[in-house]
N, C-alpha and C positions, 0 to 999 in steps of 0.2 A: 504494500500500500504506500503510496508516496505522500510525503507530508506538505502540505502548503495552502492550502485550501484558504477562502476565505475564512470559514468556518473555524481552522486550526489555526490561523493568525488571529483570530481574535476570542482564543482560547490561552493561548501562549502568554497574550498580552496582556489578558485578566490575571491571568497568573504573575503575573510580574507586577502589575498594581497592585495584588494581594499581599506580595512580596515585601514591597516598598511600605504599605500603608502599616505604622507604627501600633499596632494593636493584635491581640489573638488570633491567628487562620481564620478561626468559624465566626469570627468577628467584624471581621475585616470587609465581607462582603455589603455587611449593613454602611458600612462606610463609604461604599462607590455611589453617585448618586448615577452617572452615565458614562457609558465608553462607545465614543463614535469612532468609525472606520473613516480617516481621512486622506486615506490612500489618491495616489496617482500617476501619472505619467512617471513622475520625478522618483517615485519611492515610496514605502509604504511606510504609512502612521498610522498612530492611534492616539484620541487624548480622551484621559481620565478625567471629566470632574470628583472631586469628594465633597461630602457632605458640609465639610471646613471652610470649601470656597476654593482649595487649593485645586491647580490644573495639574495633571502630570502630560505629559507628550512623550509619546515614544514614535524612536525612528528605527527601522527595520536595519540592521546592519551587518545583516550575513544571511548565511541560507541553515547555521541550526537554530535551534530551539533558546530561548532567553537570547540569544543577540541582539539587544537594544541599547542602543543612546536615550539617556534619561535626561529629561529637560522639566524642572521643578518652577511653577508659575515662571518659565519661560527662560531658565535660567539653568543654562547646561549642569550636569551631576558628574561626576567621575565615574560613578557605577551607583546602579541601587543604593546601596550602602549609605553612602555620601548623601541620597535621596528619603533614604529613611530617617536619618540623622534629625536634617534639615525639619523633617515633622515630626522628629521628638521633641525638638527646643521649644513647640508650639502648647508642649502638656506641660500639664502641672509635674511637681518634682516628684511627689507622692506618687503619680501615675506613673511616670519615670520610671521610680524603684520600682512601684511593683509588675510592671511589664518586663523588667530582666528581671526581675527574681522567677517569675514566672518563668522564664529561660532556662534560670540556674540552674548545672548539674553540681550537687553539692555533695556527688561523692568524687569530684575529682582529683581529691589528694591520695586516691588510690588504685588509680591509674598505671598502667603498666607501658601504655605508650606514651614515649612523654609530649607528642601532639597534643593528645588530649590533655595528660595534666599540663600545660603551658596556655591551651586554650581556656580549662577550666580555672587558673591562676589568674589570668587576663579577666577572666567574666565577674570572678571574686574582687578585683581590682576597681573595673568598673563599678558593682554593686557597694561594694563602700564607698567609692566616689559621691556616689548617686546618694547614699544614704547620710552623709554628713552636709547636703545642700538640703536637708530637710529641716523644718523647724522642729520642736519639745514634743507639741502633739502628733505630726506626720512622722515624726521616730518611732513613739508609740505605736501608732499604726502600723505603720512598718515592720514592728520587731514583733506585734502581735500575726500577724500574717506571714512571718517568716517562720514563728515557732509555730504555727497552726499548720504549717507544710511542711517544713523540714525537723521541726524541733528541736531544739537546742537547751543545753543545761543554765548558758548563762545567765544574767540579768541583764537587763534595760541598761542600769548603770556601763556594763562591760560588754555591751553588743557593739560591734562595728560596723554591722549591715551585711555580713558574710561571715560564715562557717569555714 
């Protein structure tokens, strides 16, 4: 079966807005509000409204799957990543932390590759980043939703926002 259809380009491309959009997978859809096909002669696009207001625009830029240029309210991205980013700086710090905790694999300091434990060091990193830009009460919150999923012996007093 050969892939390229209109159909599978504008399966690809949801996919890749799902990608980008800063929130859960099963979440994420509630956040597109439309994805038009704005294909043509020149190339093929697509642009994302979200529910936020923000536009995503993708440009078609090879012949596999996920090969797109991301352009965030109009405004080239490096990769997804750089685009997801850019709509995390828009949530609160609270939602912040708990969308990578939510991520966190919090058994990574026993890891045998050390890919993964570097990757999981790196995300522990991040989440106390995230967690000391919080205020007294979103710490609380915080540390209660982090011991409510991962569990932890410590106190509030000596929590850092990672395991």
């Amino acid at each position: 079966m050969k892939w390229g259809s209109p159909s599978d380009l504008l399966q690809d491309a949801t996919l890749m807005v799902k990608r980008i959009i800063p929130t859960e997978w099963d979440a994420a859809d509630a956040e597109i509000n439309s994805i038009e096909d704005q294909s043509s002669e020149q190339g093929i696009k697509f642009m994302a409204t979200l529910n936020s207001g923000d536009v995503i625009h993708l440009y078609k830029t090879g012949p596999m799957r996920g090969g797109w240029e991301v352009y965030l309210n109009r405004k080239k991205q490096r990769n997804a990543d750089a685009a997801q980013a850019e709509l995390m700086k828009a949530m609160k710090p609270i939602d912040q932390y708990l969308l990578l905790m939510r991520g966190y694999d919090h058994t990574w300091h026993f890891a045998d590759d050390s890919r993964a434990y570097k990757q999981g060091q790196a995300q522990a990193k991040e989440l106390e980043a995230a967690y000391q830009a919080l205020s007294q009460r979103e710490k609380q919150q915080a540390y209660d939703q982090y011991r409510s999923k991962f569990g932890t012996d410590k106190s509030l007093r000596d929590f850092t926002g990672a395991y």
